[in-house]
C-alpha positions as CSV (number, residue, x, y, z in Angstrom):
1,X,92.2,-82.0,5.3
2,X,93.9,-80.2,8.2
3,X,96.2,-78.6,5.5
4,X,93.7,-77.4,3.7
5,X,91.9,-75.6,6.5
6,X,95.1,-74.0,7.8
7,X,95.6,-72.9,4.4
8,X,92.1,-71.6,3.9
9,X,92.2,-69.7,7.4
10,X,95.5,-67.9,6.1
11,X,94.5,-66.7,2.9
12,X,91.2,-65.8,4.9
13,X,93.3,-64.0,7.1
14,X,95.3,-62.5,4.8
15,X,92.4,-61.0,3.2
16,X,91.0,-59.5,5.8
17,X,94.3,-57.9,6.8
18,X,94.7,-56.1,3.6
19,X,90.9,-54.9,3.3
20,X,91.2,-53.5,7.1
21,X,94.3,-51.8,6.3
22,X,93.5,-48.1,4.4
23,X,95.9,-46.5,2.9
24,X,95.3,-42.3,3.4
25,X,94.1,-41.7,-0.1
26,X,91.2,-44.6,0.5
27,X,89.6,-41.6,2.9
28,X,87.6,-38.7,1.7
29,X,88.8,-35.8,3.0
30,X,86.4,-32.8,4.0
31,X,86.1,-29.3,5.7
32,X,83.5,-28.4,8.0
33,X,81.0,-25.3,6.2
34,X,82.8,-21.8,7.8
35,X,79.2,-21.0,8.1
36,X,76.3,-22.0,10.5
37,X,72.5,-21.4,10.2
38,X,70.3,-19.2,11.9
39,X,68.1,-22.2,12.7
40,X,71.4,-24.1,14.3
41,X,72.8,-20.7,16.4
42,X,69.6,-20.0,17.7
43,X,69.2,-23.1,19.6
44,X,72.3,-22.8,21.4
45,X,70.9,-20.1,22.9
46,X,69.5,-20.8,26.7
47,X,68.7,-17.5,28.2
48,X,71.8,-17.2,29.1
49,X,74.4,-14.8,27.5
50,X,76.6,-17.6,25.4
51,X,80.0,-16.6,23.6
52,X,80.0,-17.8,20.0
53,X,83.4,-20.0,20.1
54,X,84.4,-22.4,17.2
55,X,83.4,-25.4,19.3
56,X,79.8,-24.1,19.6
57,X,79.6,-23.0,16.0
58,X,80.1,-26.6,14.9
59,X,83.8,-25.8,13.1
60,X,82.0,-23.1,11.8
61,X,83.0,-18.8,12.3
62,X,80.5,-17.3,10.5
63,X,76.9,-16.8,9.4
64,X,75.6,-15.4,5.8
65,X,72.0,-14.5,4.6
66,X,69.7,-11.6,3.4
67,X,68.7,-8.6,5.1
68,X,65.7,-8.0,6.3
69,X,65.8,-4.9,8.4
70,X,65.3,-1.6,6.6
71,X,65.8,1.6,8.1
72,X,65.0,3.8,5.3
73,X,61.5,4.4,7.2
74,X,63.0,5.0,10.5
75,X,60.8,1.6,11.9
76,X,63.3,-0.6,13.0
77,X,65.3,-0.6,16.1
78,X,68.7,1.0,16.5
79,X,71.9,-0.8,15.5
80,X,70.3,-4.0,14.7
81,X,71.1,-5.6,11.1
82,X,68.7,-8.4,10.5
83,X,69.7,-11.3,8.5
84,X,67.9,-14.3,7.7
85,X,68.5,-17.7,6.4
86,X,67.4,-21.1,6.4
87,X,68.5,-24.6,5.8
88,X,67.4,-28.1,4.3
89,X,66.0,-30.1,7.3
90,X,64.0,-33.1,7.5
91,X,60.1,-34.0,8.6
92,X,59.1,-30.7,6.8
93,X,60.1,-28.0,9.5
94,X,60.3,-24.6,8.1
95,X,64.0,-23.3,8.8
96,X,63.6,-19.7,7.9
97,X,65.0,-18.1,10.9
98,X,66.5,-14.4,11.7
99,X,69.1,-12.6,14.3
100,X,69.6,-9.6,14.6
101,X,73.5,-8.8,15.2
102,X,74.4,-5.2,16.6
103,X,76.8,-3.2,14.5
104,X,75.7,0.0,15.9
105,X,75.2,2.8,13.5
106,X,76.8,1.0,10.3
107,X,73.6,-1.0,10.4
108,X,71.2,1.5,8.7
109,X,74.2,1.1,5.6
110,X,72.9,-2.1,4.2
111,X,69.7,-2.3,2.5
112,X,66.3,-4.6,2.1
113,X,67.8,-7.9,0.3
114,X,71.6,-7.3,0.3
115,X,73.4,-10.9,0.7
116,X,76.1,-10.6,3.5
117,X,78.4,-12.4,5.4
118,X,79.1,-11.6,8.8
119,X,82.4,-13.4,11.0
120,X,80.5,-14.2,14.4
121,X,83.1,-16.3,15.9
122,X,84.2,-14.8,19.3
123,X,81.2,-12.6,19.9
124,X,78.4,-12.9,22.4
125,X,74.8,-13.8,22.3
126,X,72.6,-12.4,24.2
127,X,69.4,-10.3,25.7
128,X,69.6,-6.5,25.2
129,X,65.9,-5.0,26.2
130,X,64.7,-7.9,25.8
131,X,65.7,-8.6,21.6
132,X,68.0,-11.5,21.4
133,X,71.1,-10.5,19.4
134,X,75.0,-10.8,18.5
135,X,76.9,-8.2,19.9
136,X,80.8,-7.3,19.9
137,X,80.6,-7.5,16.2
138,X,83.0,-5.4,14.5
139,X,81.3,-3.6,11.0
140,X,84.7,-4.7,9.6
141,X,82.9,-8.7,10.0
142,X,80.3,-7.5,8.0
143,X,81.3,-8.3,4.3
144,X,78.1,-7.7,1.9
145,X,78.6,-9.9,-1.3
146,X,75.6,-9.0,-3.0
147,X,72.4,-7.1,-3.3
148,X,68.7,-7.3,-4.2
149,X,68.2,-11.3,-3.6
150,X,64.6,-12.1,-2.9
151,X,63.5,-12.8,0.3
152,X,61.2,-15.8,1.4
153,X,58.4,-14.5,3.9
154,X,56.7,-17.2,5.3
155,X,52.8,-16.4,6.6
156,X,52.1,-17.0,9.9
157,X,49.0,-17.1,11.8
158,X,49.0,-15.8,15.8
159,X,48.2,-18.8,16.8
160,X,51.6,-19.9,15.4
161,X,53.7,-17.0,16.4
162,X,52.1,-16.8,20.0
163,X,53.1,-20.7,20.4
164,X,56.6,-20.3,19.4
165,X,57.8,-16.5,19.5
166,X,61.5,-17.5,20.4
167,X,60.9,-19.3,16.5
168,X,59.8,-16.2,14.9
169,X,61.7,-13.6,16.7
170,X,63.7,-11.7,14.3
171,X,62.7,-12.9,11.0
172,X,60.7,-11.5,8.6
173,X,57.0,-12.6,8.3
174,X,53.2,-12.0,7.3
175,X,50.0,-11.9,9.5
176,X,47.6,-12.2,6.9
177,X,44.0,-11.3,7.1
178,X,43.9,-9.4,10.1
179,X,41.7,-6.7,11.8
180,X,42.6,-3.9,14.2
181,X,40.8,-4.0,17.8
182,X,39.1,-2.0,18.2
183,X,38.2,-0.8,15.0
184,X,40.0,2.4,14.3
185,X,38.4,5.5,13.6
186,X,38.9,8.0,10.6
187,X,41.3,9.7,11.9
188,X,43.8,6.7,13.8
189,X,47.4,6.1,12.7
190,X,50.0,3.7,12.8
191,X,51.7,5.8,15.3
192,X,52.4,3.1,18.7
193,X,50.8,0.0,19.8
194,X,48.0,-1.5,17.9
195,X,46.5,-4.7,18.3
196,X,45.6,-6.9,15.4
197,X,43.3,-10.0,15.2
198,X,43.5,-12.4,12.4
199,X,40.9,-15.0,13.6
200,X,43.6,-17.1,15.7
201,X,44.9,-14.8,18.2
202,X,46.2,-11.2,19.4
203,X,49.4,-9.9,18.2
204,X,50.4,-5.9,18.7
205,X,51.9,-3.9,15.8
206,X,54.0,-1.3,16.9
207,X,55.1,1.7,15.2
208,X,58.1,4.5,16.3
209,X,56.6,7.6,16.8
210,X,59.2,9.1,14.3
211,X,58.8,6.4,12.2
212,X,58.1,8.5,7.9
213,X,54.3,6.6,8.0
214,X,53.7,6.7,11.8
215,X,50.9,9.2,10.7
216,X,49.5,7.5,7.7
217,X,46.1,6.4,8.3
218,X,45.6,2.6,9.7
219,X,43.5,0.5,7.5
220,X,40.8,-1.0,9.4
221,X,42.0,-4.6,7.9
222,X,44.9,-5.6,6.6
223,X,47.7,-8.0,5.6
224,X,51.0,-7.0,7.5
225,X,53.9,-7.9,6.6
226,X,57.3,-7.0,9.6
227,X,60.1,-8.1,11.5
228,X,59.0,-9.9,14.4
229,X,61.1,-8.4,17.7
230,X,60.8,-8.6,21.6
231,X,59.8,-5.9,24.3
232,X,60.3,-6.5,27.6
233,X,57.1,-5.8,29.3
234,X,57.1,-6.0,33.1
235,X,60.2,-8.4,32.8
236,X,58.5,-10.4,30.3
237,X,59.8,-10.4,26.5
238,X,56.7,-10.3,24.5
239,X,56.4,-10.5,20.5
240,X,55.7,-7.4,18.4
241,X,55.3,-7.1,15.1
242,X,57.1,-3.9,13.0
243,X,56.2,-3.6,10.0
244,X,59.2,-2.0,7.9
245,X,57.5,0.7,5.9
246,X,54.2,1.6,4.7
247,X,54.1,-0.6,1.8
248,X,54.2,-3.4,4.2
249,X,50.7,-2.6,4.7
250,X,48.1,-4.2,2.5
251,X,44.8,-3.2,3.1
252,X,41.8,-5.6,2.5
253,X,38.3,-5.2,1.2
254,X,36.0,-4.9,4.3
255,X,34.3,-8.5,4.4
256,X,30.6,-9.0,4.1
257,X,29.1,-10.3,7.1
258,X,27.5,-13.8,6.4
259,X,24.0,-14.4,7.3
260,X,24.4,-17.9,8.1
261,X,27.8,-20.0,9.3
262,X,28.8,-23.5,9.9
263,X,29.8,-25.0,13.0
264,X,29.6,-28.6,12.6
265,X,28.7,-31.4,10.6
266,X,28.8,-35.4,11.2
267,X,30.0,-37.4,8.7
268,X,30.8,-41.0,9.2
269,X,27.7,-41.7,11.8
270,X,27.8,-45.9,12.6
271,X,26.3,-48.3,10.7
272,X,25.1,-48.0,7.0
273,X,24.4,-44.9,5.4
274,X,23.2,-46.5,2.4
275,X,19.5,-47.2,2.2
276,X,16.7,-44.8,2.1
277,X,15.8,-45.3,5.7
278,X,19.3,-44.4,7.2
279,X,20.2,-41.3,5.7
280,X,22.0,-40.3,9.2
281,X,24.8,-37.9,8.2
282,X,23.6,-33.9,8.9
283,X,25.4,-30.3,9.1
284,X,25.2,-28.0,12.1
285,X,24.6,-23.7,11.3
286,X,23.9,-21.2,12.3
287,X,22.0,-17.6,11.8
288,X,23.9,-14.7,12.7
289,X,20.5,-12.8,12.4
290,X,17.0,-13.4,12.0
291,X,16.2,-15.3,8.7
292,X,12.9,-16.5,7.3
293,X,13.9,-18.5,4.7
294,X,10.2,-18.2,3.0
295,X,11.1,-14.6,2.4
296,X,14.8,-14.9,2.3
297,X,16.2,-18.2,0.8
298,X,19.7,-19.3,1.5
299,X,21.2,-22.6,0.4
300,X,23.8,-25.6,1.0
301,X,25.9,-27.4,-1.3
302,X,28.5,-30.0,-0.3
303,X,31.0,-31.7,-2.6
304,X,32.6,-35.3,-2.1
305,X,35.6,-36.0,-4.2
306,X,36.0,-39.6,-4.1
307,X,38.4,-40.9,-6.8
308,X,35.3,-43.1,-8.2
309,X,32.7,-40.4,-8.3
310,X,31.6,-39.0,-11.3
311,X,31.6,-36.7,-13.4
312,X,35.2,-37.7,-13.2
313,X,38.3,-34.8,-14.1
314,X,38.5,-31.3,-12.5
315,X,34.8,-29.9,-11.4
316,X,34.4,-27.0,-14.4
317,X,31.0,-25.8,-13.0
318,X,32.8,-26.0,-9.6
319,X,30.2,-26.4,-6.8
320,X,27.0,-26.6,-9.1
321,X,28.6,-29.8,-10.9
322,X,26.9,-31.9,-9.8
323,X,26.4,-35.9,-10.5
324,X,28.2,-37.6,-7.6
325,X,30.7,-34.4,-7.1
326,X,28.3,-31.8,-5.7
327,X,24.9,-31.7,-4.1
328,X,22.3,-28.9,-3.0
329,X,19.8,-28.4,-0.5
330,X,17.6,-25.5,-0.4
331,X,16.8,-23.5,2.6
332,X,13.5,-22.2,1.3
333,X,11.2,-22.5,4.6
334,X,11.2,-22.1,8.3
335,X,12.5,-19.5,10.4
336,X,15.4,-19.5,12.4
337,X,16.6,-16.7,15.2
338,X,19.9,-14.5,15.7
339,X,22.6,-16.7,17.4
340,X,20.4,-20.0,16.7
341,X,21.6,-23.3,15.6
342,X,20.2,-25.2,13.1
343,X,20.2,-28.7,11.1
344,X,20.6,-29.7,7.4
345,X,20.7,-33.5,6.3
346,X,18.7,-36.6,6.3
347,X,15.1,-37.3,7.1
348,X,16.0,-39.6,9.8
349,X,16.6,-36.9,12.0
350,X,19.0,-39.2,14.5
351,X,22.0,-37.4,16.6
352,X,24.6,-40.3,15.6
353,X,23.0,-43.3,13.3
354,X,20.6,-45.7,14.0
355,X,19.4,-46.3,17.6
356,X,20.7,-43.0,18.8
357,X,18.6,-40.6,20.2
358,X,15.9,-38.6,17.8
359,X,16.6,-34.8,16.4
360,X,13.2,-33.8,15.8
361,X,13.1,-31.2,18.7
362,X,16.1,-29.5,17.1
363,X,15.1,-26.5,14.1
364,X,15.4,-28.6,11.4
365,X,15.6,-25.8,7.9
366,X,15.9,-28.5,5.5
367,X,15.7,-32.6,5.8
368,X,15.8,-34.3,2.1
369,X,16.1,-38.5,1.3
370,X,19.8,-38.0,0.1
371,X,20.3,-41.4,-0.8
372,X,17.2,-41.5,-2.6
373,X,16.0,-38.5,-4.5
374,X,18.6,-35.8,-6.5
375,X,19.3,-32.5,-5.1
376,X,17.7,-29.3,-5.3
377,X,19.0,-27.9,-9.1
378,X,21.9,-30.6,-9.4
379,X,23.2,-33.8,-7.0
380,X,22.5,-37.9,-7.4
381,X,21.3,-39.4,-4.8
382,X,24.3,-40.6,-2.8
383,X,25.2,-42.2,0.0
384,X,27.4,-40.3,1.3
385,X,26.7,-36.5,1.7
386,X,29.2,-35.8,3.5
387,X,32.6,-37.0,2.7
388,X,34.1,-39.8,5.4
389,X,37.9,-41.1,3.8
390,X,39.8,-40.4,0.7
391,X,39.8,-37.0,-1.1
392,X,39.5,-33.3,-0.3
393,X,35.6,-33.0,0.8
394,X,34.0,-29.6,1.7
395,X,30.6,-27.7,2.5
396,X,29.1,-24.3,1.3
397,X,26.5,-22.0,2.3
398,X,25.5,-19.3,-0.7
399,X,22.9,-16.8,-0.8
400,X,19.7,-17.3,-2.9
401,X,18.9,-21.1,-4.3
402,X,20.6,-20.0,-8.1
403,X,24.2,-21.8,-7.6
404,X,26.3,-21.5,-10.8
405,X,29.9,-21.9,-11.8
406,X,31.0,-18.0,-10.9
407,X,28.7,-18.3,-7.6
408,X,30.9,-17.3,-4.8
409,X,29.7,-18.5,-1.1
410,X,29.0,-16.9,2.1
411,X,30.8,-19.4,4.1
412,X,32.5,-22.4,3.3
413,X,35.0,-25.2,4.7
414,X,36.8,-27.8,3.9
415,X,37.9,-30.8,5.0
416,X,39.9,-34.4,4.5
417,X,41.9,-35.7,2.0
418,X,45.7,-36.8,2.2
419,X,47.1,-33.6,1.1
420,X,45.7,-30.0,0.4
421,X,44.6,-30.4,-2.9
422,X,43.7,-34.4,-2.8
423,X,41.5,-35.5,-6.0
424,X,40.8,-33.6,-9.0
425,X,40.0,-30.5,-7.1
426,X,42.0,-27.6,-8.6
427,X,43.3,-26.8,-11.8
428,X,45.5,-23.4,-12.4
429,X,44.4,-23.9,-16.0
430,X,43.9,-21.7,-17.9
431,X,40.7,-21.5,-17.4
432,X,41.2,-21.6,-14.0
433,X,38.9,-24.7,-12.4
434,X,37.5,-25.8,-8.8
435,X,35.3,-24.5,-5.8
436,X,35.5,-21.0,-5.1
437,X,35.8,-19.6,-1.4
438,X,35.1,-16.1,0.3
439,X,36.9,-14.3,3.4
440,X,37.0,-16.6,6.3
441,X,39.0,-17.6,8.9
442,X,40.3,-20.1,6.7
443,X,40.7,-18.4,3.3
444,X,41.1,-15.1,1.9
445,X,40.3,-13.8,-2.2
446,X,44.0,-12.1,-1.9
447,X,47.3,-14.3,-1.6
448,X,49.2,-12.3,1.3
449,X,52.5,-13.0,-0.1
450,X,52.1,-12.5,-3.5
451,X,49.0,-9.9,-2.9
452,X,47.1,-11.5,-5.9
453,X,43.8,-12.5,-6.3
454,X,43.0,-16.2,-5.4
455,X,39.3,-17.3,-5.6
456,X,39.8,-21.1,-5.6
457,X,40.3,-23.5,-2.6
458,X,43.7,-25.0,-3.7
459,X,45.1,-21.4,-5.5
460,X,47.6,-19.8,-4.1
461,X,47.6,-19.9,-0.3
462,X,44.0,-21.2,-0.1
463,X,45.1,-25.1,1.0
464,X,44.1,-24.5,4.8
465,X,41.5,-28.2,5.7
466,X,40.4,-29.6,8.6
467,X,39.9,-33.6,9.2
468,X,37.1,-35.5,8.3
469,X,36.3,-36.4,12.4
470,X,38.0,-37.2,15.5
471,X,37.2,-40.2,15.8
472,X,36.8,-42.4,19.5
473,X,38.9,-44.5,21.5
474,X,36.3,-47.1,20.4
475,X,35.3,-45.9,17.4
476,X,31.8,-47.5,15.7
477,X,31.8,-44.6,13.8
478,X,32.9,-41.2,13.4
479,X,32.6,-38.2,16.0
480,X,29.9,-35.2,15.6
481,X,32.9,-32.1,14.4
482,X,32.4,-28.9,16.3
483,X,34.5,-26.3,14.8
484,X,34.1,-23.6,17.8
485,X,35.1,-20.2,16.9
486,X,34.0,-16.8,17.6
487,X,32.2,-15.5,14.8
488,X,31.5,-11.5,14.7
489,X,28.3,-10.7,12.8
490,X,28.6,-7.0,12.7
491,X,31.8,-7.0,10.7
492,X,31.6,-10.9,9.4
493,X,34.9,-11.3,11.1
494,X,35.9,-14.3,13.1
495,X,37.6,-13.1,16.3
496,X,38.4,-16.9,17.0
497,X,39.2,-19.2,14.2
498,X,37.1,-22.3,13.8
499,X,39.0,-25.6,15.2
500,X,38.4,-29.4,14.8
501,X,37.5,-30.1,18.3
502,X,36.9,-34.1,19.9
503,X,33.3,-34.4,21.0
504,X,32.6,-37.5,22.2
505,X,29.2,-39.0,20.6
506,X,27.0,-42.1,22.1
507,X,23.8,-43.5,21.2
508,X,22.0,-40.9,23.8
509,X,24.0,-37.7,23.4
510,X,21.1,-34.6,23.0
511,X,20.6,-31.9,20.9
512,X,21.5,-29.6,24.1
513,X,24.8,-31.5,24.3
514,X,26.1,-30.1,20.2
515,X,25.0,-26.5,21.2
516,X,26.3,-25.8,24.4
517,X,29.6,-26.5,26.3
518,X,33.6,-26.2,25.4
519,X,34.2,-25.9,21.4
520,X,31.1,-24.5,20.7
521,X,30.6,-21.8,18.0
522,X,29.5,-18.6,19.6
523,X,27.9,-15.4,18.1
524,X,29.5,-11.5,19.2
525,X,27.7,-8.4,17.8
């Protein structure tokens, strides 16, 4: 028996000796990429002017991408090449980055979408008034390999760019749906600093004096599409957007002001929602001028898209559907002032289910059994007006009680679902199916990157949702969401973009507490 172990421990032994021992061609042998990403470089960088040596560049000596800058308009600042790439990274962060590397003169050579590669190895990185760049670049590093590549432009918001400039800064991008403040007048160029609004913050477009458009005349709304650079202003580097050329200009339709908005809607109130006597769930609006709905009718449709509700497939007659997909409420009585909230939902009138406290001193436009009785035109009675888990829900407001499949509304939103276009929701066809939108802080009829028509929540670029609710730390039911936002009712604008905001709910929050406060929607003539 001792034999046999000692023989079992050498072979063992043995075994082991000849799997740990490699020979060289067991080993895959592999060279480091000569070339680094934009995204990697730039977060070397610390403020601080950093020389570009082999160790930092991760093996690598070089960078390649597509140029963005064009100087054939005379808008772009001097020396500066532009050149953007991006890489595969993980978690779904958006890589498209620029840099601008200074070759002096030589720069205004290369064109709009010419593929280079430029040696970077030994140069330095750093701050010249105030735009991060490579310099000590020889035009002999510059080796263009091909031209007219397309170039992806990603569309960014102000809210994004204002959050993290250092992650634009260089790189080519869209602000889409914007507005110049204050509005300009018929004679205004592009010529200097102008500053654009696109719902979700300030950004300034700036244009050279000597720039060949600086004296074309600057639409009053627009999609703008530029290189994103930085200006030192009073020692502080601050984003400005240039756009390259005139064509990089889109002008939009002027938007028609909407006589009634929404600002908030409950719904997943606690308890049950499902008898005729608890019909809790509501929506928040409100009149941007003085309506009587007697003389002038208005009304609201909502859709739920819950896998089981029926009619089942795509909605063809998109928000007038109907069944268990859409439902309508007429606003067809009452009046309601300028800059006044008001309610839509159940009969029961409560501020956040059963035992909370009553709504009936709020201006209540329209209060209908929903569980019980059909809508107004098309809608089965449903438990659930407003959508709580599950699919892509929404809300719309239209103009005039006659909703049909080619309706378009005044103001719409939606909200929920796993991903953009959750449930059957939107269908590119042809025919072309699903719930159209309008101009709002959340969508827009014309796809700023491709600058065609969309008209469908889920075409094109038109995938922007909030959340059902925030809900509580001890949630028995869902919070009251109060979107916020500036809304402009002279040009139909939002100055400030709607937001899911936390509002904390109990059994005796008031009327006064949804209309007034933070995150509350607010009117500006």
């Amino acid at each position: 028996m001792k034999k046999t172990l000692i023989n079992i421990c050498v072979i063992a032994t043995t075994v082991a000796a000849i799997v740990g021992c490699k020979r060289d061609t067991d080993y895959v042998q592999s060279i480091p990429s000569p070339f680094i990403s934009n995204f990697d470089l730039k977060k070397s960088f610390k403020e601080t002017d950093l020389t570009l040596t082999g160790d930092l560049l991760k093996g690598a000596n070089s960078i390649k991408g597509v140029v963005v800058s064009d100087y054939a308009s005379g808008n772009s600042p001097s020396g500066l090449l532009i050149v953007q790439n991006s890489r595969m990274v993980g978690n779904g962060i958006d890589s498209v980055r620029g840099v601008a590397v200074n070759i002096g003169a030589d720069a205004a050579k290369y064109a709009l979408g010419d593929s280079v590669h430029i040696k970077i190895e030994g140069a330095v990185m750093k701050r010249v008034d105030g735009i991060l760049q490579i310099t000590g670049v020889p035009t002999s590093a510059v080796n263009r390999v091909a031209s007219g590549k397309v170039i992806k432009v990603p569309v960014v918001n102000a809210s994004q760019l204002l959050a993290s400039p250092k992650a634009y800064e260089s790189t080519l991008i869209t602000l889409s749906n914007t507005v110049v403040e204050p509005e300009p007048g018929p004679s205004e160029t592009f010529a200097g600093d102008k500053i654009v609004n696109d719902g979700f913050g300030k950004v300034t477009l700036h244009t050279e004096a000597n720039a060949v458009f600086a004296n074309e005349k600057l639409p009053p709304s627009a999609n703008f599409t530029g290189v994103v650079y930085f200006k030192q202003q009073s020692g502080v580097a601050v984003p400005q957007l240039w756009i390259r050329r005139l064509d990089d200009s889109f002008e939009l339709p002027l938007i028609k002001p909407s006589a009634v908005i929404i600002t908030g809607y409950l719904p997943d109130p606690p308890g049950t929602d499902a008898s005729s006597t608890a019909q809790y769930e509501y929506i928040q609006l409100m009149a941007t001028k003085d309506i009587d709905f007697g003389q002038t009718p208005y009304s609201v449709v909502t859709t739920n898209n819950a896998g089981t509700n029926t009619p089942a497939g795509f909605p063809t007659n998109g928000w007038a559907t109907g069944g268990l997909r859409t439902y309508k409420i007429n606003l067809s009585s009452g009046t309601v002032r300028k800059g006044q909230f008001f309610y839509v939902g159940g009969t029961t009138k409560r501020i956040w289910g059963a035992n909370s406290t009553l709504m009936t001193n709020a201006n209540w436009i329209a209060a209908i059994n929903y569980v019980s009785l059909a809508g107004a035109g098309f809608g089965d009675g449903t438990a659930n007006l407003l959508a709580n888990s599950g699919n892509v829900a929404g809300i719309a407001v239209f103009e005039g009680t006659n909703v049909t499949v080619s309706s378009v509304p005044l103001d719409v939103m939606m909200y929920g679902g796993s991903t953009a276009v959750s449930g059957s929701v939107y269908s590119p066809g042809p025919p072309e199916v699903g719930y159209r939108i309008t101009n709002t802080d959340y969508y827009t009829t014309i796809n700023p990157s491709t600058r065609q028509t969309q008209n469908f929540y889920g075409g094109g670029s038109n995938v922007n949702r909030l959340g059902f609710q925030i809900t509580q730390a001890n949630p028995t039911g869902g919070s009251f969401v109060r979107l916020g936002g500036v809304y402009d009712a002279t040009s139909g604008r939002w100055r400030t973009g709607r937001a899911l905001s936390n509002f904390t709910m109990a059994l005796t929050t008031q009327v006064a507490d949804l209309e007034t406060g933070a995150g509350v929607t607010t009117l500006e003539n």
